[in-house]
C-alpha positions as CSV (number, residue, x, y, z in Angstrom):
1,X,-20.9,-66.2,-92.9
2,X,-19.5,-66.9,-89.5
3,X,-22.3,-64.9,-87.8
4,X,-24.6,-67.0,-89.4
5,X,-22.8,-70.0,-89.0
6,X,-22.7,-69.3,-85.2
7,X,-26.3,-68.4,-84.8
8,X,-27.2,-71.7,-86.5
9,X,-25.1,-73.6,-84.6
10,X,-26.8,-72.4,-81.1
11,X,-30.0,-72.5,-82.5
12,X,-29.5,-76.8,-83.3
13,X,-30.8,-79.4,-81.0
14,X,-27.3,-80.5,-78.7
15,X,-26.2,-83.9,-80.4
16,X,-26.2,-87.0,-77.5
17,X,-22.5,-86.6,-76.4
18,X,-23.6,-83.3,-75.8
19,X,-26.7,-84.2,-74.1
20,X,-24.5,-86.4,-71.6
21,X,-21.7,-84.0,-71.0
22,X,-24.6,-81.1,-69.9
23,X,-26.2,-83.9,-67.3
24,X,-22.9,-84.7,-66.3
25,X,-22.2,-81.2,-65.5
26,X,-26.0,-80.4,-63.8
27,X,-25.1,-83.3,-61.8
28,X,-22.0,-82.4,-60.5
29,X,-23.3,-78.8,-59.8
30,X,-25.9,-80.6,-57.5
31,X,-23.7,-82.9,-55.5
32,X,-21.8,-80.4,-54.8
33,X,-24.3,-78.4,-53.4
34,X,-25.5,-81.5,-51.6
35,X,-22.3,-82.4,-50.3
36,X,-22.2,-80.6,-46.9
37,X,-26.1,-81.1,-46.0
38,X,-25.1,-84.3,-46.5
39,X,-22.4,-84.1,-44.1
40,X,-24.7,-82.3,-42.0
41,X,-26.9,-85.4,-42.1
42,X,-24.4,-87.7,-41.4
43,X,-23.0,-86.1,-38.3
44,X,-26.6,-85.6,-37.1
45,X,-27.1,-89.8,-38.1
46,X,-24.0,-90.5,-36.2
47,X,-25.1,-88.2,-33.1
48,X,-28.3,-90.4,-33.1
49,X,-27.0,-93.7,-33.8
50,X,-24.1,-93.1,-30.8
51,X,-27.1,-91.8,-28.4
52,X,-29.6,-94.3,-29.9
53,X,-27.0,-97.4,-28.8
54,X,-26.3,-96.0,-25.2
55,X,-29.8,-94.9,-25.1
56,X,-30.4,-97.3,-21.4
57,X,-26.9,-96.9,-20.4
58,X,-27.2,-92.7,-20.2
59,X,-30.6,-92.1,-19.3
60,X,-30.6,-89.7,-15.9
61,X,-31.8,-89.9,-12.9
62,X,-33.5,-86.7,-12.9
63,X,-34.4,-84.3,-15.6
64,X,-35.1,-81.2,-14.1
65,X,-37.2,-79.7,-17.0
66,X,-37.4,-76.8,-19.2
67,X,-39.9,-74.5,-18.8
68,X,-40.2,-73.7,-22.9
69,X,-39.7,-77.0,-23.6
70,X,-42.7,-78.4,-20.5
71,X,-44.6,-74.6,-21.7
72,X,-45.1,-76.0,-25.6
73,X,-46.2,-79.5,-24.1
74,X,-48.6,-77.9,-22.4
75,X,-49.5,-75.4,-25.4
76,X,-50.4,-77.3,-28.3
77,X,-51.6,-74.1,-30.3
78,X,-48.2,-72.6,-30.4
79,X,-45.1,-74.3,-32.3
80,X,-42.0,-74.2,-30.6
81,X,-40.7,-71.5,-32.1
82,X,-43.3,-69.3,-31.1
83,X,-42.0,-70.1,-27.7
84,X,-38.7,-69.4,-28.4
85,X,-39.6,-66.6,-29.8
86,X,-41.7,-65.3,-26.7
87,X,-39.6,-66.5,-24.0
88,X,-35.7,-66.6,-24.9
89,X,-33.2,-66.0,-22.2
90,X,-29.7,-63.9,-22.5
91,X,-26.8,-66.0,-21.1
92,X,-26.4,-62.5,-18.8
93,X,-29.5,-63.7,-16.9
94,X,-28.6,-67.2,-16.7
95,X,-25.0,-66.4,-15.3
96,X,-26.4,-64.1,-12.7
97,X,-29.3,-66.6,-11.3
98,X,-26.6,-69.1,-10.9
99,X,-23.8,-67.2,-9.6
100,X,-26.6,-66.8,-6.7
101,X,-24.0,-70.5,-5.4
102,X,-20.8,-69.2,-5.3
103,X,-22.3,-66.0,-3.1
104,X,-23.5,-68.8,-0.9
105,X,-19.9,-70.2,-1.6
106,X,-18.4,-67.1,-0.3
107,X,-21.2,-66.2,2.5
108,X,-19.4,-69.8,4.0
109,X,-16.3,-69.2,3.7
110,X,-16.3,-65.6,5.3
111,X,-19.0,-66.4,8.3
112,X,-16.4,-67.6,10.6
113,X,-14.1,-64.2,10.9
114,X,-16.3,-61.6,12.1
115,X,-18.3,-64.4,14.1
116,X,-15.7,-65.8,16.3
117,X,-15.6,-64.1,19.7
118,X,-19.5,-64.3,19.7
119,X,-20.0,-67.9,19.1
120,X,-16.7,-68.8,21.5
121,X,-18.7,-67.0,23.8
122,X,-22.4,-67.7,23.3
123,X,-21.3,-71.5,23.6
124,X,-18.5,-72.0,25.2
125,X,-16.3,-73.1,22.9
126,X,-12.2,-73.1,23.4
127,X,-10.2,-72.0,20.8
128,X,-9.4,-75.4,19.5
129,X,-13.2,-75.8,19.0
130,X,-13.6,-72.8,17.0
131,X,-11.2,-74.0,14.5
132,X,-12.9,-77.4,13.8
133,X,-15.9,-75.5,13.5
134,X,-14.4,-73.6,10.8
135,X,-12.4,-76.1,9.5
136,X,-15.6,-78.6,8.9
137,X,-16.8,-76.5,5.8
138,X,-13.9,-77.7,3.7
139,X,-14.2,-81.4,5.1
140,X,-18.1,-81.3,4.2
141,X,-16.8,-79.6,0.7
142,X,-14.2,-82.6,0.0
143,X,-17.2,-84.9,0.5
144,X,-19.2,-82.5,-1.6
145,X,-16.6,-82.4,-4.5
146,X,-16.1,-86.2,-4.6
147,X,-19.8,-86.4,-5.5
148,X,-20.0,-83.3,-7.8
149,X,-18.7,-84.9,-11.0
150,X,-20.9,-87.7,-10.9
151,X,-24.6,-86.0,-9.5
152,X,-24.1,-83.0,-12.4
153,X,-23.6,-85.7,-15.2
154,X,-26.6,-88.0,-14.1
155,X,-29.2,-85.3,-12.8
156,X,-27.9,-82.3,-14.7
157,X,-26.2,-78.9,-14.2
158,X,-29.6,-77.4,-12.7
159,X,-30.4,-80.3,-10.9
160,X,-27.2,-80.6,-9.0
161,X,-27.6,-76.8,-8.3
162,X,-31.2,-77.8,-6.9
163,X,-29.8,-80.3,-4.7
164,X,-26.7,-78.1,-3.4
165,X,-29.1,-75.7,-2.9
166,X,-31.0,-78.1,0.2
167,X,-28.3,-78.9,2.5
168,X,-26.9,-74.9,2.2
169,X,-30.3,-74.1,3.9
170,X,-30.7,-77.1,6.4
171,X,-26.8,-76.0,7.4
172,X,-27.4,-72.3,7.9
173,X,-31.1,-73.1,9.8
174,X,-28.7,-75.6,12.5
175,X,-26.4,-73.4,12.8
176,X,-29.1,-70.3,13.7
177,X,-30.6,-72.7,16.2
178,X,-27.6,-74.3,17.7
179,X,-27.5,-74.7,21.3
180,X,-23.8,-76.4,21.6
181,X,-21.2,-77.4,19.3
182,X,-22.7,-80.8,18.0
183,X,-25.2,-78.6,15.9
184,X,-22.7,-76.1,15.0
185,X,-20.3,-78.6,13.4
186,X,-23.9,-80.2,11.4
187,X,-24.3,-77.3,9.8
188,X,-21.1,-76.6,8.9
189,X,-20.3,-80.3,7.3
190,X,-23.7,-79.9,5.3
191,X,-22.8,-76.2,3.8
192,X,-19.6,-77.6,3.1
193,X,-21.7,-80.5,1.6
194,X,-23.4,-77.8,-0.9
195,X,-20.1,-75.6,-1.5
196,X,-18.1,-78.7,-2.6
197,X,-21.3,-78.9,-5.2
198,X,-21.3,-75.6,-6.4
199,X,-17.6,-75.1,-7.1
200,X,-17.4,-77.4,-9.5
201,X,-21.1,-77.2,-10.8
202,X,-21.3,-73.8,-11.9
203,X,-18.2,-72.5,-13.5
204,X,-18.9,-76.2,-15.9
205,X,-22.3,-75.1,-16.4
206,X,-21.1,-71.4,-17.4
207,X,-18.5,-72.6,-19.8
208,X,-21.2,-74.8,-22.0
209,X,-23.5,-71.8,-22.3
210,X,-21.4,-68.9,-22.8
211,X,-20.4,-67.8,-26.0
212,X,-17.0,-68.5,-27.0
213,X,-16.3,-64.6,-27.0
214,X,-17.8,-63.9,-23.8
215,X,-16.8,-67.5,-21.9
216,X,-13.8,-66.0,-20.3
217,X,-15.5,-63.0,-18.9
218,X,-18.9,-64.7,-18.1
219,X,-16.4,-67.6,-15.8
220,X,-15.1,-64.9,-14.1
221,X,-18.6,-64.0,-12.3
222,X,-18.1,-67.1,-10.3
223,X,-14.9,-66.1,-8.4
224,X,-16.4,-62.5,-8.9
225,X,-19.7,-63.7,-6.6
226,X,-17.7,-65.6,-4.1
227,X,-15.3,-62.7,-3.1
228,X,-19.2,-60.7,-3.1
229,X,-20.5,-63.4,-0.5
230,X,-17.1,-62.9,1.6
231,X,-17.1,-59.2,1.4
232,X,-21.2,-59.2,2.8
233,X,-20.3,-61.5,5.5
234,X,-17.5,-59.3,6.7
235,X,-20.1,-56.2,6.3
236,X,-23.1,-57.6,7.7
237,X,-21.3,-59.7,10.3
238,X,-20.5,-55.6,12.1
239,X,-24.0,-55.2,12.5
240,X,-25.8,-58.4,12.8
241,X,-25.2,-60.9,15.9
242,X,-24.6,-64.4,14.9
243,X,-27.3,-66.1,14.9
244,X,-29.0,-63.7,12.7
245,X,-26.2,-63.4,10.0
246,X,-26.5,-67.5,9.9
247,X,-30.4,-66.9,9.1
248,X,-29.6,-64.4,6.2
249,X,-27.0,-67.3,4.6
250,X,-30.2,-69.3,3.6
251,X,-31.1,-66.4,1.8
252,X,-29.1,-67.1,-1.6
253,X,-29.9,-70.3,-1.8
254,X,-33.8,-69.7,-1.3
255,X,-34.0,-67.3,-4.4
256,X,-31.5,-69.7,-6.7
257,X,-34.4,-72.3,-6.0
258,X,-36.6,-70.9,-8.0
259,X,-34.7,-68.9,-10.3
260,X,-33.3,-72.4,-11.6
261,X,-36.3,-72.9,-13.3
262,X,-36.4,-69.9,-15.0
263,X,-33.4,-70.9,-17.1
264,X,-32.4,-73.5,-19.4
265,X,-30.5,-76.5,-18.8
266,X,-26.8,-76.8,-20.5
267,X,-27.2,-77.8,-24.2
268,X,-24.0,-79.1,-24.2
269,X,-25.1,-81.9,-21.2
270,X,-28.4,-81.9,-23.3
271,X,-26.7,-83.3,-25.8
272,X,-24.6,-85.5,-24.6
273,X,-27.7,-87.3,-22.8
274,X,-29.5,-87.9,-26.4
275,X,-32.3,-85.1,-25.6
276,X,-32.1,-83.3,-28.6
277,X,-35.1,-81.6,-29.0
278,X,-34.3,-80.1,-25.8
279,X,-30.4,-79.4,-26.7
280,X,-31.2,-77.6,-29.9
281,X,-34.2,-75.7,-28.4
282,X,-31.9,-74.8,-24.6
283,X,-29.0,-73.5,-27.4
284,X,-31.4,-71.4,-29.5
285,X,-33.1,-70.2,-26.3
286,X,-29.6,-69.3,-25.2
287,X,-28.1,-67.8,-28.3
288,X,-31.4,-65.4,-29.1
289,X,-34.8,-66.4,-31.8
290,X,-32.6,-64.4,-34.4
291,X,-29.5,-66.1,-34.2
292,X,-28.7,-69.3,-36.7
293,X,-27.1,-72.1,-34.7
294,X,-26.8,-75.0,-37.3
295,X,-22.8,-74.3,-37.4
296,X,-22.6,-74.4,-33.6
297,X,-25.3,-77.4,-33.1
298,X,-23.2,-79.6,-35.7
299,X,-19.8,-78.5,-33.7
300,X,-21.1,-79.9,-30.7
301,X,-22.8,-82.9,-32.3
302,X,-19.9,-83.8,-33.4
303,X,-17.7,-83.1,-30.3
304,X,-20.7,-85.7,-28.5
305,X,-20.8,-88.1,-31.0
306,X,-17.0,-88.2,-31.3
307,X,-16.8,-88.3,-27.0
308,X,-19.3,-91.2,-27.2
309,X,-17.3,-93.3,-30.0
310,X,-14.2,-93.1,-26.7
311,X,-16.8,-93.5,-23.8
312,X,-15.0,-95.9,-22.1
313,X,-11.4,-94.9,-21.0
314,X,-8.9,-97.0,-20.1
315,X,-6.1,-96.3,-17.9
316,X,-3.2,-97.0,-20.4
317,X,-5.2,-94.3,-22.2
318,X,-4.0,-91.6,-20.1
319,X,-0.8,-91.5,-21.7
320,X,-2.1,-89.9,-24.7
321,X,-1.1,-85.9,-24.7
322,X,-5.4,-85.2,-25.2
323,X,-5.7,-86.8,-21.8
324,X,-2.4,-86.4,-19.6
325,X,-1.6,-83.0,-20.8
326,X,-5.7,-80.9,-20.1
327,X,-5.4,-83.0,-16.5
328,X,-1.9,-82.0,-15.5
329,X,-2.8,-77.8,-16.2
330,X,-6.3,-78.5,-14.4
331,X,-4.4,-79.8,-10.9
332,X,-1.6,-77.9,-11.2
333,X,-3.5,-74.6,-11.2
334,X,-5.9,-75.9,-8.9
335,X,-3.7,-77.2,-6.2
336,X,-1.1,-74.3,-6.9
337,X,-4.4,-71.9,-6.3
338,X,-4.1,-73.1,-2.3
339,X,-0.5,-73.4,-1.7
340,X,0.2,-69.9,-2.7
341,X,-1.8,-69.2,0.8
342,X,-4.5,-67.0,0.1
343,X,-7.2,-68.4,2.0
344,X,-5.0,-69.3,4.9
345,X,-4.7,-65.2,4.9
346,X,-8.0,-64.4,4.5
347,X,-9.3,-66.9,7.0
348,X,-6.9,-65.5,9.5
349,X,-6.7,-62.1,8.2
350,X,-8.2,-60.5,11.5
351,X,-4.9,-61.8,13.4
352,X,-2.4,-60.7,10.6
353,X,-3.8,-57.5,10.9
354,X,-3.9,-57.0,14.5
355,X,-0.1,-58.6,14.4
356,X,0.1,-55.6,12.4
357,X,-0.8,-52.9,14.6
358,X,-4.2,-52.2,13.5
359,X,-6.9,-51.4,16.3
360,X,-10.2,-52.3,14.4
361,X,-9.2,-55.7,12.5
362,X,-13.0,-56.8,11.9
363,X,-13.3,-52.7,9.9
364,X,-10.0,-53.9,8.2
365,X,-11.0,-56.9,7.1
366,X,-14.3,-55.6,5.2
367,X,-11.6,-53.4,3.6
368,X,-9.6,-56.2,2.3
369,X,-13.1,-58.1,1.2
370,X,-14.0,-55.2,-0.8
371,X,-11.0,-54.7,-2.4
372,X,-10.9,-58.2,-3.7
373,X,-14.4,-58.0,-5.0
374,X,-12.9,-54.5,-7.0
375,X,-9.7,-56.9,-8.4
376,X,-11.9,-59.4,-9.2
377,X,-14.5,-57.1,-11.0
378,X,-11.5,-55.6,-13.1
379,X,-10.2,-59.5,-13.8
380,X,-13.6,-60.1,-15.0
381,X,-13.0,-56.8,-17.6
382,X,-10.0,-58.3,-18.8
383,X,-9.7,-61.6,-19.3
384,X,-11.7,-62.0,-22.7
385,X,-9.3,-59.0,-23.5
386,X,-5.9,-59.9,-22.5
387,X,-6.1,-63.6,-22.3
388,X,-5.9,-66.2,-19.4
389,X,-2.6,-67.2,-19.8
390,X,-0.9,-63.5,-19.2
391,X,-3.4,-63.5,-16.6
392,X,-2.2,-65.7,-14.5
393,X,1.5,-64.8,-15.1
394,X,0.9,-61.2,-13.9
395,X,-1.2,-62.1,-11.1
396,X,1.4,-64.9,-9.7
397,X,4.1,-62.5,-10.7
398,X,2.4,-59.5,-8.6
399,X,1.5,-62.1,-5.2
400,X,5.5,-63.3,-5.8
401,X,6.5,-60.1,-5.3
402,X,3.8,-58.9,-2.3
403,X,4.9,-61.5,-0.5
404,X,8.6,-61.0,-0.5
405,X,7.3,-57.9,0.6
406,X,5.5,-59.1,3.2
407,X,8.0,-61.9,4.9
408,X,10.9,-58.8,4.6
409,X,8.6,-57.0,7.1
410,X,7.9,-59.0,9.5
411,X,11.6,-60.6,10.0
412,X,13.0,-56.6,9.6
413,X,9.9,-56.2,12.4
414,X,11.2,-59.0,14.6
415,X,14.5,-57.2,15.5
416,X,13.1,-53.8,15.5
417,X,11.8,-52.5,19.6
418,X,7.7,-52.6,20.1
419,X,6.6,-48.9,19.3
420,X,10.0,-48.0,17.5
421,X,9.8,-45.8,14.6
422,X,11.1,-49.3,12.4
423,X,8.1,-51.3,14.3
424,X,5.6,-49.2,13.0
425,X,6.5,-48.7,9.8
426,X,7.3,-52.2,9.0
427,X,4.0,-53.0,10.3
428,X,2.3,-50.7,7.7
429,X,4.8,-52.2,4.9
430,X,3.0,-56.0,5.9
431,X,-0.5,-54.5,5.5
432,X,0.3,-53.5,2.1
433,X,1.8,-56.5,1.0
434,X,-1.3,-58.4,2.2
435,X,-3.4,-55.9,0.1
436,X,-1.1,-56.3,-2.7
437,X,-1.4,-60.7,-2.2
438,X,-4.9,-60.3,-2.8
439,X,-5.2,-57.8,-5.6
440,X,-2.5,-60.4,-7.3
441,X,-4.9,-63.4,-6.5
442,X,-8.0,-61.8,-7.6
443,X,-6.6,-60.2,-11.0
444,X,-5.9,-64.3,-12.0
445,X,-4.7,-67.3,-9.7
446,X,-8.7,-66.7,-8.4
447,X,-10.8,-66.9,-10.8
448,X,-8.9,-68.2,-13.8
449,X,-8.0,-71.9,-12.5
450,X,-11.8,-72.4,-12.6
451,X,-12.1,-71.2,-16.0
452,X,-9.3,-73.2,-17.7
453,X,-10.9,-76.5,-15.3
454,X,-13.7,-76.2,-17.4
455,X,-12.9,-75.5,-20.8
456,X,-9.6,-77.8,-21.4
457,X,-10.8,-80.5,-19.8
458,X,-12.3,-83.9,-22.1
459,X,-16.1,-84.5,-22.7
460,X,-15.7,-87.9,-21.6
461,X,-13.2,-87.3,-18.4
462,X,-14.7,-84.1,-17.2
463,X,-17.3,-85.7,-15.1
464,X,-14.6,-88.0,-13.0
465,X,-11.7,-85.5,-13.2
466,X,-13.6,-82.4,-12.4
467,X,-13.9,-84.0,-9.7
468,X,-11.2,-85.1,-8.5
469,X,-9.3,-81.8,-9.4
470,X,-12.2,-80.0,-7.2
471,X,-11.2,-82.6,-4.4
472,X,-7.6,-82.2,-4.3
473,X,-8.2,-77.8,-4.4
474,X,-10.2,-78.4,-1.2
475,X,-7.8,-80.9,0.6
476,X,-4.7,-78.3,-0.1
477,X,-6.9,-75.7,1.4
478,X,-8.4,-77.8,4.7
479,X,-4.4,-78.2,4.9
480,X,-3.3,-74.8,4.2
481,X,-6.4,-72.8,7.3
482,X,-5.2,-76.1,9.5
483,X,-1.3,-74.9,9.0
484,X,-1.7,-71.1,8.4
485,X,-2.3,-70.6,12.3
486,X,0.2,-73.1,13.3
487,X,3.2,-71.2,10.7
488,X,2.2,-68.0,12.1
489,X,3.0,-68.6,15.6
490,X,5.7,-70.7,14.1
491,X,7.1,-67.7,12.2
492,X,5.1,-64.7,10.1
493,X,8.1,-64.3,8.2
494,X,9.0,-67.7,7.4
495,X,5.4,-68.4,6.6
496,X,5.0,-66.1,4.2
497,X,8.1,-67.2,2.7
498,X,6.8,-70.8,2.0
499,X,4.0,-68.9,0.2
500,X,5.9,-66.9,-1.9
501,X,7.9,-70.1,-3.2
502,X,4.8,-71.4,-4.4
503,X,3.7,-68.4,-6.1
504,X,6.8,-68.5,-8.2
505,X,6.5,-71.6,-8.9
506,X,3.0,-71.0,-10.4
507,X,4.7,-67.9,-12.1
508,X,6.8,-71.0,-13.9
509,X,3.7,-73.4,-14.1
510,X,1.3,-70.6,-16.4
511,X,4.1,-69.2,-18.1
512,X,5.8,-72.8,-19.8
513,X,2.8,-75.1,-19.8
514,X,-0.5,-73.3,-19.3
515,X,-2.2,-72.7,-23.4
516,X,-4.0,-69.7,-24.3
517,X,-8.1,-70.7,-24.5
518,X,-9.1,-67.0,-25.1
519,X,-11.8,-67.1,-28.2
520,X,-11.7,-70.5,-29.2
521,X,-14.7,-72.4,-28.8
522,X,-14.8,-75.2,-26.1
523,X,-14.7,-78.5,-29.4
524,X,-11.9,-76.0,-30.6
525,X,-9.7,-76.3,-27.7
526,X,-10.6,-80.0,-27.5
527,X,-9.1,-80.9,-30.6
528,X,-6.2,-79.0,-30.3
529,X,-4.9,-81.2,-27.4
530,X,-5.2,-84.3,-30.3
């Protein structure tokens, strides 16, 4: 009877109440699975409505184009997938055309140590005239920073590359041709011009295109490719006269020229300009055909649309932890990069080593420029591994303790006779403190700073304090190659004192206040300054 009784029972028609109870369910079952393309609609609404209002206010200058994006204009038989599909671009390839800048950037930097008796010579300049020559790179790159922030968020990533790019070449081609100093110091002010743009330009544009797993490692390219453009200056500068090595600086710009439009433009800056079209296509161009991006196109919608809501900032605003805190870490790293002395002993490093007692200073210093490009390479290795903050810690820990190393010699040397068995080896003990300073700075306090710059900073401040934090790094270092010669003579030991002071300070700085960015994605560590 039950049986029976059941099998009748699921075989009636469902009474009303019933009815409404099974529709009520159904339609809970469908809102729910509604419920986050709804969200998804209502970030992408409030991306639109947030561009959509600023639409005048945030239009750029200069939009330099995507090819796949300008290529299916041009194709109206293929769908812009199909374009995607046929033309994508690994962020490998993007990293490597623009790290073509910080070669230049390092190519600048290194010209004027195995150049200097030549040009003295060639054109009669004193000593005293040498050093402003070489001094007006980071005076051009002060300018150059001041502007950075502003020309990358109105013209673009690529198009501030572009236009960094033109005064590099015009500098190098004045310097080539130079017949006295007045067009030697032109084309060092308008290198520096471009360098000031590239330091900040290209470790940003990096950080918005790398994956977050990859970010750390990709970021370090850029420090990785200026200690490359130091380390070729030094080589070619033995073989090469001036003149000639100033011709073969144009040479990284001239192939980054083209090779810009070969790659897409940041999503991230896409984005935040309204293009969306263009953002979503640049991000799956970036992240491979294959790859679903809907999770990491809303992430960043939101991030913009959020950014956009707080566009304008106002100075009592700065005393929020989201602002104050990501600013402090970005100019403490970046000023404490310089003070710790590292360029101030590379610039010079031809005179530290012949203080030293080595014969060949120019062969010596091509040693030191490869060895940073091999501790930078291995930084590169590690730092999606280990993690920036440790990082940096190890690296200012290892300079600290190079240095102490280093000032020991040369006030043990001081007392010790010329040619004394004490002379000598105290002299060898300096070299390999040096050596050591280096391999410290290039393991961390190099590249890292950079990194951290762009990934902790805020959407809506990085454009203004990028640049001002690229600013104040090259004003500490004008100051530190304007002093470095000036302490030396002063005192070597004493100078190298000061500079091991600073570096543990910064051992302090990384290891109480610097966070830990490694695998987080860039709206990730945004939010967790809130």
């Amino acid at each position: 009877m039950l049986n029976v009784t059941s099998k009748l029972e699921t075989s009636l028609p469902l009474t009303q109440p019933q009815l409404d109870t099974s529709a009520k369910q159904q339609s809970q079952v469908k809102s729910q699975r509604e419920e986050p393309i709804y969200r998804e609609e209502q970030i992408a609404m409030s991306f639109r409505d947030d561009n959509e209002d600023g639409k005048d206010l945030r239009k750029p200058f200069l939009h330099t184009g995507s090819w796949y994006r300008m290529g299916s204009r041009q194709s109206s038989m293929m769908t812009s997938s199909q374009m995607i599909r046929d033309r994508s671009v690994s962020v490998l390839a993007c990293v490597l055309i623009v790290a073509l800048g910080p070669i230049q950037f390092g190519f600048t930097g290194g010209y004027s140590s195995p150049t200097q008796t030549e040009i003295s010579r060639d054109l009669k300049l004193t000593v005293s005239e040498f050093s402003l020559f070489g001094s007006l790179s980071n005076v051009g790159a002060m300018v150059g920073a001041v502007a950075s922030g502003q020309i990358a968020e109105y013209i673009g990533r690529k198009g501030s590359l572009m236009i960094a790019a033109i005064p590099n070449i015009l500098g190098w081609l004045a310097i080539s041709f130079a017949k006295d100093s007045s067009f030697l110091y032109m084309g060092r002010l308008l290198e520096g011009f471009g360098v000031g743009i590239i330091s900040y330009t290209v470790p940003v544009y990096i950080a918005e295109i790398a994956p977050q797993n990859m970010r750390g490692g990709l970021g370090s390219v850029n420090q990785l490719s200026v200690t490359i453009g130091i380390m070729l200056s030094y080589l070619l500068g033995l073989f090469v006269n001036w003149r000639v090595l100033a011709v073969l600086g144009t040479l990284p710009c001239l192939i980054l020229i083209p090779g810009l439009f070969f790659i897409p433009e940041s999503p991230r800056w896409l984005a935040k300009m309204g293009m969306t079209d263009d953002f979503e296509s640049s991000l799956q161009v970036l992240r491979g055909f294959d790859t679903d991006i809907t999770q990491e196109v809303n992430e960043i919608k939101r991030s913009v649309a959020s950014s956009n809501r707080r566009a304008t900032i106002r100075f009592s605003d700065l005393k929020q932890r989201r602002y104050w805190f990501p600013l402090m870490i970005v100019f403490g790293l970046l000023v404490l990069q310089q003070l710790t002395g590292t360029n101030g002993v590379l610039f010079y490093s031809s005179t530290i080593f012949q203080a030293a007692g080595i014969s060949n200073s120019n062969v010596a210093t091509f040693g030191l420029g490869a060895i940073q490009v091999v501790a930078t390479g291995v930084s590169t290795w590690l730092v999606d591994k280990t993690g920036r903050r440790i990082l940096l810690i190890v690296s200012s820990s290892v300079m600290t303790l190079s240095l102490i190393i280093v000032a020991a010699s040369f006030f043990i040397k001081g007392f010790a006779d010329d040619g004394s068995t004490v002379y000598t080896v105290m002299g060898i003990l300096s070299l390999v403190g040096v050596v050591g300073m280096i391999i410290g700075f290039s393991l961390g306090m190099g590249p890292i700073p950079w990194i951290i710059m762009s990934e902790i900073l805020p959407v809506n401040l990085k454009g203004l304090a990028g640049s001002v934090a690229t600013l104040a790094n090259w004003f500490i270092c004008w100051v530190v190659t304007l002093t470095a010669p000036l302490l030396l003579s002063w005192s070597s030991g004493g100078t190298f004192t000061l500079y091991m002071v600073m570096s543990g300070i910064t051992v302090v700085f990384a290891g109480l206040l610097v966070p830990e960015t490694k695998g987080k994605t860039l709206e990730e560590i945004q939010s967790s300054f809130r």
